[in-house]
C-alpha positions in Angstrom: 135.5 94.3 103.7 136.1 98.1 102.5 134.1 100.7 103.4 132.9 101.1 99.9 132.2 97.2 99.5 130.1 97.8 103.0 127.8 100.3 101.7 127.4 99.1 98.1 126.1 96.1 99.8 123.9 98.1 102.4 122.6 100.4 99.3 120.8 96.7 98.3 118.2 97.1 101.6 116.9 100.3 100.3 114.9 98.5 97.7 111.1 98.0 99.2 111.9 100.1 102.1 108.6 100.7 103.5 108.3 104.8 104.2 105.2 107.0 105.3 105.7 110.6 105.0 103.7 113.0 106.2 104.2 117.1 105.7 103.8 119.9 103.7 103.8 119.7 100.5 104.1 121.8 97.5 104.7 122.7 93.9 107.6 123.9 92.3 107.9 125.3 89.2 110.8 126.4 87.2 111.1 129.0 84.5 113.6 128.6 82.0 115.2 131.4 79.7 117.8 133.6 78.5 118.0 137.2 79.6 119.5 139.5 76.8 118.5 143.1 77.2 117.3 145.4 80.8 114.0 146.2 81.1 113.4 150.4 79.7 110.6 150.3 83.0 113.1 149.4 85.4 116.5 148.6 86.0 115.9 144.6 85.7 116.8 141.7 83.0 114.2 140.8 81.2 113.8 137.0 80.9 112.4 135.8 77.1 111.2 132.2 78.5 111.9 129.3 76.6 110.3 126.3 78.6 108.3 125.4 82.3 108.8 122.4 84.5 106.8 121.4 87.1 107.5 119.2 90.1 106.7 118.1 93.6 108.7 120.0 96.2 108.4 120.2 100.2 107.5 116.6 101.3 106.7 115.8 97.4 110.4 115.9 97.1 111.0 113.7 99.8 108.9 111.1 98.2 109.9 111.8 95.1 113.6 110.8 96.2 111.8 107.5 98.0 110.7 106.6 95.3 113.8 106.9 92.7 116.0 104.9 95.3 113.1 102.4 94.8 111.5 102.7 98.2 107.8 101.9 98.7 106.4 105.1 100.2 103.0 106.1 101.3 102.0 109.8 101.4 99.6 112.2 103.3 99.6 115.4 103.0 97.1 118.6 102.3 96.7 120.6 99.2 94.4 123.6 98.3 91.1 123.7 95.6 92.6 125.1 93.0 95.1 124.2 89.7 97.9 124.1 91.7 96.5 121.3 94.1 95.1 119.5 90.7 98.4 119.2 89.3 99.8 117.9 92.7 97.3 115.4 92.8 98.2 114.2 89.4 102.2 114.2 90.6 102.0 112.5 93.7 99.6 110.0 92.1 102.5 109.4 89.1 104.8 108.8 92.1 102.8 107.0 95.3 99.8 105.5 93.1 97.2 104.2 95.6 99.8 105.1 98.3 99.4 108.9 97.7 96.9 110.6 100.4 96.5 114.4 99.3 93.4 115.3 101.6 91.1 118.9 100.3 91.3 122.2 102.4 88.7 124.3 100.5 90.2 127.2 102.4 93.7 126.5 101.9 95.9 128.1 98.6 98.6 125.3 97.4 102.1 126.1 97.9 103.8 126.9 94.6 107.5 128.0 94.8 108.2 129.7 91.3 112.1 130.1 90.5 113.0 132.2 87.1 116.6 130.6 85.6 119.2 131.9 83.0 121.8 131.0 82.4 122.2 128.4 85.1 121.1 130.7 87.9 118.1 132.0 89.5 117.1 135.2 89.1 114.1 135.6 91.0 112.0 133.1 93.5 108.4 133.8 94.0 105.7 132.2 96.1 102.2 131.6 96.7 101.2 129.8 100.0 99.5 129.3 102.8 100.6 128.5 106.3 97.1 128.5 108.6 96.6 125.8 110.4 94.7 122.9 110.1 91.0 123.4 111.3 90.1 120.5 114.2 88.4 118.2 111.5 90.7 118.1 108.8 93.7 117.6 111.3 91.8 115.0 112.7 91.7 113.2 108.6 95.3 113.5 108.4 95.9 112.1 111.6 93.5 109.1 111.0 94.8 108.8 107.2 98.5 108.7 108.6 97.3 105.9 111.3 95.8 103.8 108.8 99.3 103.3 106.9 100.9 102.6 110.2 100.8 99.4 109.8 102.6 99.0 106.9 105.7 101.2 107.0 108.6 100.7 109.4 109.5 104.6 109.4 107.5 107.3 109.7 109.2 110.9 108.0 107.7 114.0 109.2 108.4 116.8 106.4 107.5 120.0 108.3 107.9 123.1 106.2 106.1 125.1 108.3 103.1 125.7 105.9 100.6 124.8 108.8 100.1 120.8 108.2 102.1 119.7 111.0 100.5 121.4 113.6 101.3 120.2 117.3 98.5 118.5 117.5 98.7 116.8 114.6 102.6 115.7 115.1 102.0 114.8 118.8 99.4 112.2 118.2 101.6 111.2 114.9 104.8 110.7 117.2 102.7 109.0 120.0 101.0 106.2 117.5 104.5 105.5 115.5 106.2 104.8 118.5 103.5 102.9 120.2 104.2 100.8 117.0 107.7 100.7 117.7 108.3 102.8 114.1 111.9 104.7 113.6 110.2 108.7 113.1 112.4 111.0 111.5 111.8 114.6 110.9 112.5 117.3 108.7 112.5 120.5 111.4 111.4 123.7 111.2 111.4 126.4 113.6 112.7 127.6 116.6 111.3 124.9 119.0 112.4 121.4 118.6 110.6 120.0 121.8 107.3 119.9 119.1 109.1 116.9 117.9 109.3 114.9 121.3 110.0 111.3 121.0 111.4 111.2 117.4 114.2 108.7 116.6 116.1 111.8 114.5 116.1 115.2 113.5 118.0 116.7 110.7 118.3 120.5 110.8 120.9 122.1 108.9 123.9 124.1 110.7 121.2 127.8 110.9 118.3 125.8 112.1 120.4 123.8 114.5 121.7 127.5 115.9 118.7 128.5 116.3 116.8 125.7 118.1 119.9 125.4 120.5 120.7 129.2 120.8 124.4 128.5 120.5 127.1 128.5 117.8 127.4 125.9 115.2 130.9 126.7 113.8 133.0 123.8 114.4 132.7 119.8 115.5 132.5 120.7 118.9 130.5 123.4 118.8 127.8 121.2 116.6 128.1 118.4 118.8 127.3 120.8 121.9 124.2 122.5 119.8 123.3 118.7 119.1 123.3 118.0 122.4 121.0 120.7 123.9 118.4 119.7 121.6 118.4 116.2 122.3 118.2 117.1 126.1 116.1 119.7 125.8 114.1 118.8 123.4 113.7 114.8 124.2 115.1 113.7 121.0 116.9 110.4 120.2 119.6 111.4 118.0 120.5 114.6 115.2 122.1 114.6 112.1 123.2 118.1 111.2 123.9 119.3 107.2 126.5 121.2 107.4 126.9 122.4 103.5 130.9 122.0 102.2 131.6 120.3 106.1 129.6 117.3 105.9 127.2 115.9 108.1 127.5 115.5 111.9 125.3 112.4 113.2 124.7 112.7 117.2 123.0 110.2 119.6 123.5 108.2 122.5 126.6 106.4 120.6 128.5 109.4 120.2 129.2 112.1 117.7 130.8 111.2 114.5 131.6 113.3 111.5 131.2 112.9 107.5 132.7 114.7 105.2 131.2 116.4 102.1 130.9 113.9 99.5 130.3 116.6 97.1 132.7 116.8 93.5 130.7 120.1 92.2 127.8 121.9 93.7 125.4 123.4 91.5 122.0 123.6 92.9 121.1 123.0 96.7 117.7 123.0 96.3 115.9 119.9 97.9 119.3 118.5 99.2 117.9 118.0 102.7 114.8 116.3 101.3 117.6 114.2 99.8 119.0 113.3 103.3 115.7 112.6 105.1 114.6 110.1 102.3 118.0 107.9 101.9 118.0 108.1 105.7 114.9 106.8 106.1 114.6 104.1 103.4 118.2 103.4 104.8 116.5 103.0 108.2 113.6 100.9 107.0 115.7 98.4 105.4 117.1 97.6 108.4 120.6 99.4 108.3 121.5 101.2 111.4 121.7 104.8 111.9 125.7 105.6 110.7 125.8 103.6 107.7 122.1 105.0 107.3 123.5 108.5 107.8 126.5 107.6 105.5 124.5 106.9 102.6 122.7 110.3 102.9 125.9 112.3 103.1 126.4 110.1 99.3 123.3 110.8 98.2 123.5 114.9 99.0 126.3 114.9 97.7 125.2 113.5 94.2 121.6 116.0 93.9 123.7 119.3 94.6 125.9 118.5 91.3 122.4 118.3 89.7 119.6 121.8 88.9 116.3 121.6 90.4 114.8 119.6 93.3 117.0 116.8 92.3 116.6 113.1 93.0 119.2 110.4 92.6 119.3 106.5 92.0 121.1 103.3 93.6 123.0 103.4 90.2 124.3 106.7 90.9 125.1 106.6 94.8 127.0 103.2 93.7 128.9 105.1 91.2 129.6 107.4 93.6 130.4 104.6 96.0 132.8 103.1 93.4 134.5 106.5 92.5 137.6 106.3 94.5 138.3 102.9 94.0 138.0 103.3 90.6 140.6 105.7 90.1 141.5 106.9 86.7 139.7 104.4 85.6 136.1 106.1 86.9 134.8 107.9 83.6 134.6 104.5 81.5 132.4 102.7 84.7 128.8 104.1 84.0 125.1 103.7 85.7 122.8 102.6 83.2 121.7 106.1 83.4 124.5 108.0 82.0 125.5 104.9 80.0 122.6 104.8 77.3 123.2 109.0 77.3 126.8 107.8 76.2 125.8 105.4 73.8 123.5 107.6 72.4 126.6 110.2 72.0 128.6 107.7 69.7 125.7 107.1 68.1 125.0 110.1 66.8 128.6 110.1 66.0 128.0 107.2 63.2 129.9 104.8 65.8 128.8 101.0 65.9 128.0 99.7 70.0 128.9 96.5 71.2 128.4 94.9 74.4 129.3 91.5 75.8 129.0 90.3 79.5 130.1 88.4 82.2 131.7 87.9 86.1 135.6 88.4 85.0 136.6 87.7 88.4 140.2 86.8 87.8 141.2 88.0 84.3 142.9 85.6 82.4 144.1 85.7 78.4 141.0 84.1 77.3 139.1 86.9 78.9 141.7 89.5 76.6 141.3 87.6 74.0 137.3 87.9 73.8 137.5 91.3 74.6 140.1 92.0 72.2 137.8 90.3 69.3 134.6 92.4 70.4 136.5 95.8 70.5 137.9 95.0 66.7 133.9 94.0 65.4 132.8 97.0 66.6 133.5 101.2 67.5 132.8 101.3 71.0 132.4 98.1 73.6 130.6 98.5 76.3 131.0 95.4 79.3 127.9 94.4 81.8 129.4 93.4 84.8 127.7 91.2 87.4 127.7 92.4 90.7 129.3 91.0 93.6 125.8 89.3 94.6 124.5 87.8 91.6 128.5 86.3 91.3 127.8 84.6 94.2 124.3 83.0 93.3 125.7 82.2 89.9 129.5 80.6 91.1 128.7 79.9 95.0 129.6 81.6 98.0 133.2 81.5 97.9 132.8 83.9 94.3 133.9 86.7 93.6 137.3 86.2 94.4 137.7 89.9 93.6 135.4 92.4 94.9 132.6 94.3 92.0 134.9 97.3 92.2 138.1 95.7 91.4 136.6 93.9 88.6 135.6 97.1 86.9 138.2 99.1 87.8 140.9 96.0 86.2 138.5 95.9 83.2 138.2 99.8 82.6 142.1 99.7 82.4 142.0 98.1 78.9 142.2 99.8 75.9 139.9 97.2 74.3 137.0 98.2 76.8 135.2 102.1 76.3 132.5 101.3 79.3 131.7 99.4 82.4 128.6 98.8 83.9 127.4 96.7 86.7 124.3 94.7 86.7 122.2 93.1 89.6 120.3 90.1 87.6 121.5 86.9 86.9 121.5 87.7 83.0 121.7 90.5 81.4 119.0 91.1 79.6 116.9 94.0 80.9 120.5 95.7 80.4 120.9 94.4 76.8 116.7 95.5 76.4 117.9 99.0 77.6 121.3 99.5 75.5 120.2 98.0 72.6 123.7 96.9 70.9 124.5 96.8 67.5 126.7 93.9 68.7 126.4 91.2 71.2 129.6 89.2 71.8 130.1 86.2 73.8 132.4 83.0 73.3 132.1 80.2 71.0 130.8 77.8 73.7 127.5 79.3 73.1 125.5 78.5 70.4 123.2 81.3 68.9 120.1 80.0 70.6 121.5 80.4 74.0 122.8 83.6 74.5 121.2 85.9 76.2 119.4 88.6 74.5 119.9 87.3 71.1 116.3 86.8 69.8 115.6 90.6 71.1 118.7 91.9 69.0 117.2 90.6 65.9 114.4 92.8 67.0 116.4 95.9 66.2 118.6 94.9 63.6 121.8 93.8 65.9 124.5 91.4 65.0 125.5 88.4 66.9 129.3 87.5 67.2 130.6 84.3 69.1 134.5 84.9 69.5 137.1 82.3 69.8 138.2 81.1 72.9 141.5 80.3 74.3 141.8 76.5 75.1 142.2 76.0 78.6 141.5 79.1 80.5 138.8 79.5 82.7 138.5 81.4 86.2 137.2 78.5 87.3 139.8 76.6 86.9 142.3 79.0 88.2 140.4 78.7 91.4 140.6 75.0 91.7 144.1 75.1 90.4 145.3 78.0 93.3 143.5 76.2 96.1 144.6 72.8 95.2 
């Protein structure tokens, strides 16, 4: 099995994962506009804004990015009385639902992190915080909060951002219940002194923080695995995976030191990255994966939000792009997550251009197979193909199916001229994706009859068009399969 095959089938456990994070969280903000002119008070641009966004940042982020991998995380944190707070609140509760714990610090100002844009860069950052610590009773709710979820998750994150929250009374009591439960605790550092987080499974400083905490040089593999090191001795950790920006990531523990590259086409916008890491690691972690193929997926996944602005988040569709990019080749721009794919369709649309879509395994292609294609591509302007995955192929033909692997299939059907897009589907049918694109066209072969394709009484919903194309006698994967192992 390929290394890509390997993952795309590990991305599968992240689904449910069950996560509790605990840390500092916080709002940012972004203001968008164009600067045109210098201010006559000063030598400074003056930004005409055009439009706000708000989201969660800090540990926000890192359950924000649990939650669009499709994680199940829980949430405790602390925000101030004031608007700031409120409109965290209303966030996390969009995101966590009943699993969002945001206990009250009358005393306490909310963390907003305020970036001015134009142009695509940032111009000026500005911040309102607090970073006291906890008083005893309040540190004693978070604590008691936190182990009341305890029993539910399998990892416990510990998003420290320095902003007083994870005090070292609060994360020595948090480290000493997880592991009494036998969780996985991973933690977001901060600071100079590592040994605060005694006892935790990983650690995932960047290449600075790791400097510092380790007081030796971090330029280099050995000189990262010898930082590493220290602080796993010193500090009684398990294990460290260092961000290392356009080097990778470096993932140390008692198993030895091994080295990822950056997975990284474009970087645009760093921000949140590392929150990034610590969620895919630890839904990765949760779902049972171990810790490289865990760490693997993270390097992915970082490498997918810094091509993005903002505190970014990504999706199993778009880490299994990713997954898929080099094997499909030239191929790559016509295989789509749904994501991207309605945005496309939504391009030739507003171009006057007609979608159609048809479906299936296509696990050895075969003329019939060209020959339906061929028919959908002429009744149409654009034909966009679902795919099934490699493990709904298997529930559907048994568990010698595919033949070929998910990526071969789309990269072999990208190839044609007939098809514009590929995407690849989970379900057994295709009808969420069908609900989603909304075709113009539906397409399958003339073995059906109109009442049982899939999706067709929803496309009369909308207007669409059903076509059942002419097959070619005799030509079925199926039989090709019985036919090569006979």
């Amino acid at each position: 099995m390929s290394d890509t095959t390997d993952l795309s089938a590990a991305l599968g456990r992240l689904a449910g994962a069950r996560v509790l994070v605990v840390g500092d969280v916080m709002l940012d903000r972004f203001v968008y506009g164009a600067v045109e002119r210098i201010s006559p008070e000063a030598p400074i641009p003056v930004l005409r804004i055009e439009r706000e966004a708000v989201m969660l940042g800090g540990a926000g982020n890192v359950l924000r990015n649990l939650a669009a991998l499709g994680a199940q995380p829980a949430f405790v944190a602390v925000v101030g009385d004031d608007p700031a707070g409120r409109e965290v609140q209303r966030l996390v509760s969009e995101v966590a639902g009943g699993e969002g714990h945001l206990l009250l610090d009358r005393a306490r100002r909310s963390t907003i992190k305020e970036r001015y844009i134009a142009g695509g860069q940032q111009l000026l950052r500005a911040d309102r915080e607090s970073d006291t610590t906890l008083a005893p009773a309040l540190a004693d709710a978070v604590v008691a909060a936190a182990e009341a979820l305890l029993p539910e998750v399998a990892v416990l994150v510990l998003s420290d951002y320095g902003k007083g929250v994870l005090c070292d009374s609060i994360l020595g009591r948090l480290i000493a219940a997880a592991r009494a439960r036998g969780l996985l605790i991973v933690v977001d550092p901060k600071g100079r002194d590592f040994a605060r987080y005694r006892g935790a499974t990983l650690v995932t400083p960047n290449r600075r923080e790791l400097a510092e905490a380790s007081g030796l040089p971090t330029e280099g593999d050995a000189a990262i695995v010898a930082a590493a090191r220290r602080v796993m001795e010193s500090a009684g950790l398990a294990g460290v995976l260092a961000t290392r920006s356009e080097q990778g990531m470096s993932l140390v523990d008692a198993e030895g030191a091994r080295h990822l590259p950056a997975e990284a086409r474009e970087v645009y916008d760093v921000s949140g990255a590392g929150d990034t890491v610590v969620a895919t690691l630890a839904a990765a972690l949760a779902g049972g994966l171990d810790r490289l193929t865990a760490a693997r997926l993270a390097n992915v996944a970082a490498g997918i939000v810094v091509g993005k602005a903002g505190t970014a988040v990504t999706s199993p569709g778009e880490i299994l792009h990713a997954l898929h990019a080099q094997a499909f080749a030239s191929a790559e721009d016509k295989v789509l997550p749904l994501g991207p794919l309605l945005v496309q369709a939504e391009r030739w649309r507003a171009q006057g251009l007609k979608v159609g879509f048809t479906n299936g395994c296509f696990d050895l292609l075969h003329p019939g197979h060209v020959a339906l294609l061929a028919q959908a591509r002429a009744a149409c302007d654009r034909l966009v193909v679902g795919l099934n995955d490699d493990a709904s192929v298997a529930r559907l033909k048994g568990p010698t199916r595919p033949v070929q692997s998910e990526s071969a299939r789309a990269t072999v059907l990208a190839s044609l001229a007939s098809v514009d897009a590929v995407t690849l589907f989970a379900e057994d049918t295709p009808l969420e994706l069908i609900k989603a694109l909304k075709p113009d066209l539906l397409v399958k072969g003339a073995d059906y009859s109109a009442e049982q394709v899939v999706g067709a009484a929803e496309l009369a919903a909308w207007g669409g068009r059903l076509l059942l194309a002419e097959l070619v006698p005799g030509q079925s994967t199926t039989g090709m399969v019985k036919r090569m192992r006979s």
